[in-house]
C-alpha positions as CSV (number, residue, x, y, z in Angstrom):
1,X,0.0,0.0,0.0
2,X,2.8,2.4,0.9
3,X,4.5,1.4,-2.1
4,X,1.6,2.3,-4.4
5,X,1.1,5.5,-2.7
6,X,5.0,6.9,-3.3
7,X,4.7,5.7,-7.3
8,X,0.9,7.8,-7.5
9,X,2.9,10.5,-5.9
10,X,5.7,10.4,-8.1
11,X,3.8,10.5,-11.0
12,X,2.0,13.0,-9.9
13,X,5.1,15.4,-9.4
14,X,6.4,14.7,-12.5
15,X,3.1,15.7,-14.6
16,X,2.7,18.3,-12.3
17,X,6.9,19.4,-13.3
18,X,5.7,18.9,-16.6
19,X,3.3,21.4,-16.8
20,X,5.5,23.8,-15.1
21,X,7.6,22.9,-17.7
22,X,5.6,23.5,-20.7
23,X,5.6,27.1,-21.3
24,X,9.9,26.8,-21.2
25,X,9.8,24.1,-23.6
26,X,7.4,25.3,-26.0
27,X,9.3,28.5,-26.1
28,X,12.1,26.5,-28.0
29,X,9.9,26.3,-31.0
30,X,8.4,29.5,-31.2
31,X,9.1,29.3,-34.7
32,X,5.8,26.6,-35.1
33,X,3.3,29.2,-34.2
34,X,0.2,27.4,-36.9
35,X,-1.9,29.2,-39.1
36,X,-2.0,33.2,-38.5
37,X,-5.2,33.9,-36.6
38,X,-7.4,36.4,-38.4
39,X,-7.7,40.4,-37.4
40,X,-5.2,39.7,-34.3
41,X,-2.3,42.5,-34.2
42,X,1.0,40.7,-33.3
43,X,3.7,42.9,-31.2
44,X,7.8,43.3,-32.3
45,X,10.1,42.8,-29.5
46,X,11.4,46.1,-30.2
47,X,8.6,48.0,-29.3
48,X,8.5,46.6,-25.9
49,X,10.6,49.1,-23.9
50,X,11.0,49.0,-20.2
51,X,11.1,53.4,-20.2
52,X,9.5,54.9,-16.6
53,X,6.7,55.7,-18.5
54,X,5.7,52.4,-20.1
55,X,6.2,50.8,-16.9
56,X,4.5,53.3,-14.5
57,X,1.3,53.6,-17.0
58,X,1.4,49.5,-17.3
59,X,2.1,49.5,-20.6
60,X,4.9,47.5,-20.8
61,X,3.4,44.5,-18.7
62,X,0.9,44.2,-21.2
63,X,3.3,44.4,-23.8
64,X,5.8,41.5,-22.4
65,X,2.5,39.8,-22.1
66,X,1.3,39.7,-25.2
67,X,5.1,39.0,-26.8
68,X,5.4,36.3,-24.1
69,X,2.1,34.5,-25.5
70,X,2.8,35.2,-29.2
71,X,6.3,33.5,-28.9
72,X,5.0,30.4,-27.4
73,X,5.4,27.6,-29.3
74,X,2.0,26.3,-31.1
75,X,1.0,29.7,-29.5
76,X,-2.0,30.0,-32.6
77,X,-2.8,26.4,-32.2
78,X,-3.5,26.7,-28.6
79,X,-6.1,30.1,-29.1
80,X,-7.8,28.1,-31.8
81,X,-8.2,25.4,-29.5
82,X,-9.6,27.4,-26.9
83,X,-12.2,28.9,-29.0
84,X,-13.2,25.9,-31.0
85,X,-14.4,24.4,-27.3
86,X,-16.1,27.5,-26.2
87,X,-18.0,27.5,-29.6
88,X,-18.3,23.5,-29.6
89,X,-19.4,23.2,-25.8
90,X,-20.6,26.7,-24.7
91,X,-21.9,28.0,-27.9
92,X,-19.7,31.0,-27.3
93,X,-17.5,33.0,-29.5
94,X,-15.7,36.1,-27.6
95,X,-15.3,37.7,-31.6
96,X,-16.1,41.7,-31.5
97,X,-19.9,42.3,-32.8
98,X,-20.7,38.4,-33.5
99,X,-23.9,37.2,-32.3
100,X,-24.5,33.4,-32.5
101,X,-28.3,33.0,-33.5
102,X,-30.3,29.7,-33.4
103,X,-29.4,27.0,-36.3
104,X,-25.9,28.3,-36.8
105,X,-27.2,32.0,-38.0
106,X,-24.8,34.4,-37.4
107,X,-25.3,38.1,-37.1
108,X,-23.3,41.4,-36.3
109,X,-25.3,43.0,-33.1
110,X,-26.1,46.1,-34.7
111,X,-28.2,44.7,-37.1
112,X,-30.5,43.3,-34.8
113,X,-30.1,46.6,-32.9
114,X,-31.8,48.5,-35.7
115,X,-34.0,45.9,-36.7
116,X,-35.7,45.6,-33.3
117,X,-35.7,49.5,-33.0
118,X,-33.2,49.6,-30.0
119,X,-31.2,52.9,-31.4
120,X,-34.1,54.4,-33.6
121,X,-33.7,58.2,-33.5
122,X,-37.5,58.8,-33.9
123,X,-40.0,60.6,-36.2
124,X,-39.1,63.9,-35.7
125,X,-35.2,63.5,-36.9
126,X,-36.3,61.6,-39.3
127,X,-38.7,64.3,-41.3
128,X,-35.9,66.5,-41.2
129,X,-33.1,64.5,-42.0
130,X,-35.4,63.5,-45.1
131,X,-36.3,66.4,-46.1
132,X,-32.9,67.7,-46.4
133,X,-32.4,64.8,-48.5
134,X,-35.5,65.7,-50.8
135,X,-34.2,69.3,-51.0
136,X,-30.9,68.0,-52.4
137,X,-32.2,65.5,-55.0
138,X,-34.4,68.3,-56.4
139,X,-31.2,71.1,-56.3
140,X,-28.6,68.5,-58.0
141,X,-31.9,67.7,-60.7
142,X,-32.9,70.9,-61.0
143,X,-29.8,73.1,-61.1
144,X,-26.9,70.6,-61.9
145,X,-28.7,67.8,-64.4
146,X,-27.1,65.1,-62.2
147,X,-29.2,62.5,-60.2
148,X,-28.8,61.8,-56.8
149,X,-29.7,57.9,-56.1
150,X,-30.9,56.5,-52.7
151,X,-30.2,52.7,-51.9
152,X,-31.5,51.1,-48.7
153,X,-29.0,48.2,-49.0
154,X,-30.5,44.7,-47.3
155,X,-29.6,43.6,-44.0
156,X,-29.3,40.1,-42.3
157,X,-31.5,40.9,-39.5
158,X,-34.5,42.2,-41.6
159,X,-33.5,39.1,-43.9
160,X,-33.6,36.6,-41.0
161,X,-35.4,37.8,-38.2
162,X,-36.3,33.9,-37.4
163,X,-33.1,32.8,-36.1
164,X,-32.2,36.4,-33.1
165,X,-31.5,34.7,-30.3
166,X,-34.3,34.8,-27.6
167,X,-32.4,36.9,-24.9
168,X,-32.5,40.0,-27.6
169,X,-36.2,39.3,-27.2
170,X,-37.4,40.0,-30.7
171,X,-40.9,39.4,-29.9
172,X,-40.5,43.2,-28.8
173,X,-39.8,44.5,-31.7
174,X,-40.2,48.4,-31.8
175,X,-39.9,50.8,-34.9
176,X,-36.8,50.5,-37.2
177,X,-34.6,53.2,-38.3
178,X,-35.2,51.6,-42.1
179,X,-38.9,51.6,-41.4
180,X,-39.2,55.6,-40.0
181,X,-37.0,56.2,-43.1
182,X,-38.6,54.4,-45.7
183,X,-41.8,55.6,-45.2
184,X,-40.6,59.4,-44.7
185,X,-39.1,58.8,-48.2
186,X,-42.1,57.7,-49.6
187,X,-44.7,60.2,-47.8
188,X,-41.7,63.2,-49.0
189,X,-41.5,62.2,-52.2
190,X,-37.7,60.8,-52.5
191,X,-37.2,58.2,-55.4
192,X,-35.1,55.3,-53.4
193,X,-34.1,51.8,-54.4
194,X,-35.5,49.7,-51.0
195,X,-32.8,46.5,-51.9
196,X,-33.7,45.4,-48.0
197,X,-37.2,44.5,-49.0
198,X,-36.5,43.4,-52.1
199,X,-34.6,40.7,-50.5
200,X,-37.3,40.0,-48.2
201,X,-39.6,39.6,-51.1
202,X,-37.5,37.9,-53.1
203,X,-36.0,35.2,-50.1
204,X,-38.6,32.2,-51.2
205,X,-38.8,32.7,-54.5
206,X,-35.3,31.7,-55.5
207,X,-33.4,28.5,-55.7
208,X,-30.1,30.0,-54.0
209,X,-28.9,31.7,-51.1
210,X,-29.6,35.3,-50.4
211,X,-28.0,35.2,-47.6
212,X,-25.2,32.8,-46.4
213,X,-25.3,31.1,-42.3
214,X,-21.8,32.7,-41.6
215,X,-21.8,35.6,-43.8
216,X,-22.9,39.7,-42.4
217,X,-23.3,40.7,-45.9
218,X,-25.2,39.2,-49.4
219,X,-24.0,36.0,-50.9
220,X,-22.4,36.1,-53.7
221,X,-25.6,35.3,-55.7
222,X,-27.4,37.5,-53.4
223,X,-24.4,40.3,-54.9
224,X,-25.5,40.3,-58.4
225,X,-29.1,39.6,-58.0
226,X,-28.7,43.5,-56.3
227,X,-26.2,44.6,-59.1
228,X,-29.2,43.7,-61.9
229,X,-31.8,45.4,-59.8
230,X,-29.9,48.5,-59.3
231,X,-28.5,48.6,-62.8
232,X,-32.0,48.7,-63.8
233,X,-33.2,51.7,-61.6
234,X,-29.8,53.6,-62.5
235,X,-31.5,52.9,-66.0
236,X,-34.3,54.3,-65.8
237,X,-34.1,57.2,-63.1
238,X,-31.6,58.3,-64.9
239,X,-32.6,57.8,-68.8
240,X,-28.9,56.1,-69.7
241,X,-28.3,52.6,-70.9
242,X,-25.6,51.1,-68.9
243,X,-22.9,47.9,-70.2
244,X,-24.7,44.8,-70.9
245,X,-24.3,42.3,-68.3
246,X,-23.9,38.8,-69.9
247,X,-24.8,35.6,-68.1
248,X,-21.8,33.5,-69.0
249,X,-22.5,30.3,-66.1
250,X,-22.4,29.7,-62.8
251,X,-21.0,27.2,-60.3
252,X,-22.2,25.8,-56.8
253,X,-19.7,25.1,-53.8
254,X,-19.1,24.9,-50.4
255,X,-15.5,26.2,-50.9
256,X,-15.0,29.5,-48.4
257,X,-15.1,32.5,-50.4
258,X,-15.2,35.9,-47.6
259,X,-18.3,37.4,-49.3
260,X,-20.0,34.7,-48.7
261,X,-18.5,33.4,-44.9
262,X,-17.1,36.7,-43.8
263,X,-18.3,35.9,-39.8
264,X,-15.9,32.6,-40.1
265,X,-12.4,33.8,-40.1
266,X,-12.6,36.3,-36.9
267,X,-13.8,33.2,-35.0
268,X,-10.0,31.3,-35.2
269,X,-11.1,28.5,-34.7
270,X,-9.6,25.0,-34.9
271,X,-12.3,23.4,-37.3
272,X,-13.5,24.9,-40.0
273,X,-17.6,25.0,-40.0
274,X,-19.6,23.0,-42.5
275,X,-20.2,25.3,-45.3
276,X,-23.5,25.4,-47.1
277,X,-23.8,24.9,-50.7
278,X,-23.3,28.6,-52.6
279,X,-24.1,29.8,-56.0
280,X,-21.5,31.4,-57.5
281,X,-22.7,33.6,-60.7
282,X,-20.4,33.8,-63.5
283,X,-20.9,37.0,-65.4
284,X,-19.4,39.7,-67.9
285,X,-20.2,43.0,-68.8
286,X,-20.2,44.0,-72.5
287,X,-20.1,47.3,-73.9
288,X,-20.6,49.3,-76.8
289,X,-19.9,52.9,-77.1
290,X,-22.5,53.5,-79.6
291,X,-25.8,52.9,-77.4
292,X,-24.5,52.3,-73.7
293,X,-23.3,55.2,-71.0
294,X,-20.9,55.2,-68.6
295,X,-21.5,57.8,-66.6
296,X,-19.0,58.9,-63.3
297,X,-20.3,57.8,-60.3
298,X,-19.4,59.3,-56.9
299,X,-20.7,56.9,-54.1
300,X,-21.1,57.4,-50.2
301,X,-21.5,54.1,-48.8
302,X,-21.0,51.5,-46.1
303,X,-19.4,47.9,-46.4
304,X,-21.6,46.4,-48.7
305,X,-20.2,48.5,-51.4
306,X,-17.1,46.5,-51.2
307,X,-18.2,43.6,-53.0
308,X,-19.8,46.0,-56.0
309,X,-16.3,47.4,-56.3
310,X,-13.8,43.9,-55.7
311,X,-16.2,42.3,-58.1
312,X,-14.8,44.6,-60.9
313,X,-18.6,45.8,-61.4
314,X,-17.9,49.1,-60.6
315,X,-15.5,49.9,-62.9
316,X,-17.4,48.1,-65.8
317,X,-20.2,50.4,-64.8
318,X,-18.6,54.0,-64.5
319,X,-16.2,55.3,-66.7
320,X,-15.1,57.0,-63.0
321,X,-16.3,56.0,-59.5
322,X,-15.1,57.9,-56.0
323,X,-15.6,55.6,-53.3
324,X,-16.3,57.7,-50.2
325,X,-16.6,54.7,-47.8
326,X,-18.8,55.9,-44.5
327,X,-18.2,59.6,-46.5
328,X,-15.0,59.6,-44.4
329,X,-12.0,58.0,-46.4
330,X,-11.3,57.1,-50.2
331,X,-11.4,53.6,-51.1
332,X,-9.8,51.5,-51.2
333,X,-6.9,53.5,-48.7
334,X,-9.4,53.2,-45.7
335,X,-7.1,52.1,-43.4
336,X,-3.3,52.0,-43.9
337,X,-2.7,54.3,-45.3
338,X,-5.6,56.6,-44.3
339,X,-6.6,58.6,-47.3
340,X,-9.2,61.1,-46.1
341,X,-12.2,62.6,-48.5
342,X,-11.6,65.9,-49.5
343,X,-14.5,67.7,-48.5
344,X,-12.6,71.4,-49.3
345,X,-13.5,70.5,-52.5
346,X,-16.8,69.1,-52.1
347,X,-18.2,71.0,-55.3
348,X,-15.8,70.4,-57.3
349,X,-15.9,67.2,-56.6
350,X,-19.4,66.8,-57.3
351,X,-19.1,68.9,-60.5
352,X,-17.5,66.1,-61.6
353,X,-19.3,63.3,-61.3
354,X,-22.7,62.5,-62.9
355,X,-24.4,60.6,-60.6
356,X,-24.0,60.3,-56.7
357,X,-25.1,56.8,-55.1
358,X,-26.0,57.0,-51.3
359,X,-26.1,53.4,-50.6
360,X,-26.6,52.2,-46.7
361,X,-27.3,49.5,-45.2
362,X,-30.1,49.0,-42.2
363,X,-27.5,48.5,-39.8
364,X,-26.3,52.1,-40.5
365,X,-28.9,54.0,-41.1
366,X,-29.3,55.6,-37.3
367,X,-26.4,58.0,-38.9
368,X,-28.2,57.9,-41.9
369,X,-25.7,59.9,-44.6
370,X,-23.4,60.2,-42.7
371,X,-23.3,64.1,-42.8
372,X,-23.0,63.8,-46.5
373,X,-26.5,65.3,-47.7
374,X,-26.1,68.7,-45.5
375,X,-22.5,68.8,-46.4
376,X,-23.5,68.9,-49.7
377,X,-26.4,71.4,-49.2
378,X,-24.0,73.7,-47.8
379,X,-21.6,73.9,-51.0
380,X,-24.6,74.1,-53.7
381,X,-27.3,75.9,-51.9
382,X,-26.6,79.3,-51.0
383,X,-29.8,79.8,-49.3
384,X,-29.5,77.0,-46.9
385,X,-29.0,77.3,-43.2
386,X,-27.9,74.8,-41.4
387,X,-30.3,73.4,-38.8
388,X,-28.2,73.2,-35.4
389,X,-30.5,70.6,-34.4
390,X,-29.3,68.5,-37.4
391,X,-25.9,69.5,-37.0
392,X,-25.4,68.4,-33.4
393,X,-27.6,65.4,-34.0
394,X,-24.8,64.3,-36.9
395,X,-21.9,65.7,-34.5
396,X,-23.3,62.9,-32.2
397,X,-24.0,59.7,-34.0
398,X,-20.7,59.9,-35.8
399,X,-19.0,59.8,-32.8
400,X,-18.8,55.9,-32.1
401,X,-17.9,56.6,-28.5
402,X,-21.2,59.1,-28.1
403,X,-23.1,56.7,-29.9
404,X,-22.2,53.7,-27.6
405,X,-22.7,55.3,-24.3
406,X,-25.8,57.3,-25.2
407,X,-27.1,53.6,-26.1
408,X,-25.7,52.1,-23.9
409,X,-27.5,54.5,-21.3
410,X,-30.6,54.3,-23.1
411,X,-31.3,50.2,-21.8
412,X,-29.9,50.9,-18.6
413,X,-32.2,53.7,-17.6
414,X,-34.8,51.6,-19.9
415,X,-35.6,55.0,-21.8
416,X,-36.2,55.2,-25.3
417,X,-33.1,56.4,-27.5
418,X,-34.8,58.8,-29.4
419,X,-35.9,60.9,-26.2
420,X,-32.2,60.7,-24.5
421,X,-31.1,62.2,-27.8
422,X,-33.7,65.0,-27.9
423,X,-32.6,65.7,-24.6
């Protein structure tokens, strides 16, 4: 018995050395790190520096922390690991934004934020942010012969309200941001494109997917079943006739194209999910100088844009197109480097271009243009005064931080965000 008991505790001390142990020997092959995980910033030994002030503010702890783990050996392995069992057990994922709905659907939180009405800014906004917008369209018509072209883009909460997950309770659905804008639009008189319930309409009466389980934005089919819609309204709201788009095939996979499984990649995880069959569209555009336009397009838009541009449709489209992504920075130099828009020359910009696509999806419409339409009223309209209502409103919501805590704020207190925003 005694015997027995010295081995187990032997053994015991050496797994227990072992673990000890680990992080020292898996630093000898920090080399074998696995598969770069997706959106995680990796830190160079160089910038650690053990200065008074790094150290005093805690800066460099968290530093040597994080060059610590990333030298590890297996170091990606192991995070993988570690979320494939929170996902597989927990049905967790500690990604930014992702929400996990029922049957594998997943979503980015502010789109069910919209749709369930959580952040809508309310009536009164509305009217006047609309009406600005109606003022516009008729002075670039009227004044400038150029055509200013609304597009609700579709979302994948409006899309697939089914699968929110119970504790957002969407069976408390209040009034949209898309809904108080869509039927301002209509009741004002703006011509709009309304892609999101287009979708909606069109979700049982095709054989493919609009909208992907793990993808935020439209499939790849779901991509040019808007590009042929739109091409068509560009059409005929603005009396040109645009490239031919040919139908040359398509193909059906489960092979991960981003469009299509954009949610995946910032999971890390170990496995890769079981992909759904896609349809991907094969298609050209033809043109002929003779009988089709291709007019210069400026566009103020959101995310969903990208695909329109990567897609090369775009630039068969416009003989010119300024991508003014969030009507902040110049695609495709969003991010490094930064290229900012140019709004010194905000007329002269607009001079020349033919057409100006607002495109936004639902999930973005609680800063609905953002500040583009009264920017643009201030340059061509000489009569216009700004409404400092309007102004601070925009000053507001496109300030993420603002926008955060004043919603934030608004389910603590359980008060409505439109009155915390009048106030």
């Amino acid at each position: 018995m005694h015997q027995n008991h010295n081995r187990t505790a032997f053994i015991l001390w050496i797994f227990i050395t072992f673990l000890l142990a680990l992080p020292l020997i898996l630093s000898q092959f920090s080399n074998i790190s696995g598969k770069e995980l997706h959106g995680v910033s990796t830190i160079d030994k160089h910038d650690v520096s053990p200065t008074w002030k790094n150290i005093s503010s805690g800066k460099f702890q968290e530093d040597a922390d994080q060059l610590i783990r990333q030298n590890i050996g297996l170091s990606n392995y192991w995070v993988r690991l570690h979320n494939e069992i929170n996902f597989k057990a927990f049905r967790y994922s500690n990604t930014e934004k992702l929400v996990l709905g029922k049957n594998d659907c997943f979503y980015e939180e502010i789109y069910i934020t919209e749709y369930l009405g959580h952040n809508y800014i309310g009536e009164y906004f509305i009217r006047k942010k609309v009406a600005n917008l109606k003022r516009l369209q008729e002075i670039l018509e009227k004044h400038y012969n150029k055509h200013l072209v609304l597009v609700f883009e579709p979302g994948k909460a409006s899309f697939s309200p089914e699968f929110i997950p119970n504790r957002y309770h969407p069976e408390r659905k209040g009034t949209s941001n898309y809904e108080g804008f869509t039927k301002e639009c209509a009741q004002q008189g703006v011509t709009f494109l309304d892609l999101n319930r287009y979708f909606v309409d069109q979700k049982p009466l095709h054989p493919h997917k609009l909208y992907s389980k793990y993808g935020v934005h439209w499939s790849s089919y779901g991509l040019w079943l808007a590009t042929d819609t739109l091409m068509g309204y560009l059409e005929r709201t603005c009396g040109i006739d645009l490239p031919e788009c040919l139908v040359l095939g398509d193909s059906n996979s489960t092979w991960n194209k981003d469009l299509d499984f954009d949610l995946e990649p910032p999971m890390n995880l170990l496995c890769e999910l079981p992909h759904e069959t896609m349809n991907f569209p094969i298609r050209a555009f033809q043109y002929d100088s003779t009988r089709h336009v291709r007019p210069r397009a400026l566009t103020i838009a959101d995310s969903y844009y990208w695909s329109i541009w990567n897609y090369g449709i775009a630039q068969s489209l416009f003989s010119e197109n300024t991508f003014w992504y969030y009507n902040r920075t110049v695609w495709p130099d969003i991010w490094d480097p930064i290229v900012w828009a140019d709004k010194s020359k905000l007329k002269e910009t607009i001079d020349n271009h033919d057409i100006i696509l607002l495109m936004i999806t639902e999930a973005n419409l609680y800063d609905f243009g953002w500040g583009f339409v009264e920017e643009a009223l201030s340059v061509l309209d000489s009569s216009y005064v700004p409404d400092t209502e309007i102004t601070k409103l925009n000053e507001i919501l496109g300030n993420k931080d603002a926008y955060r805590e004043l919603l934030l704020r608004s389910q603590r207190e359980q008060v409505p965000f439109t009155e915390l925003l009048k106030r």
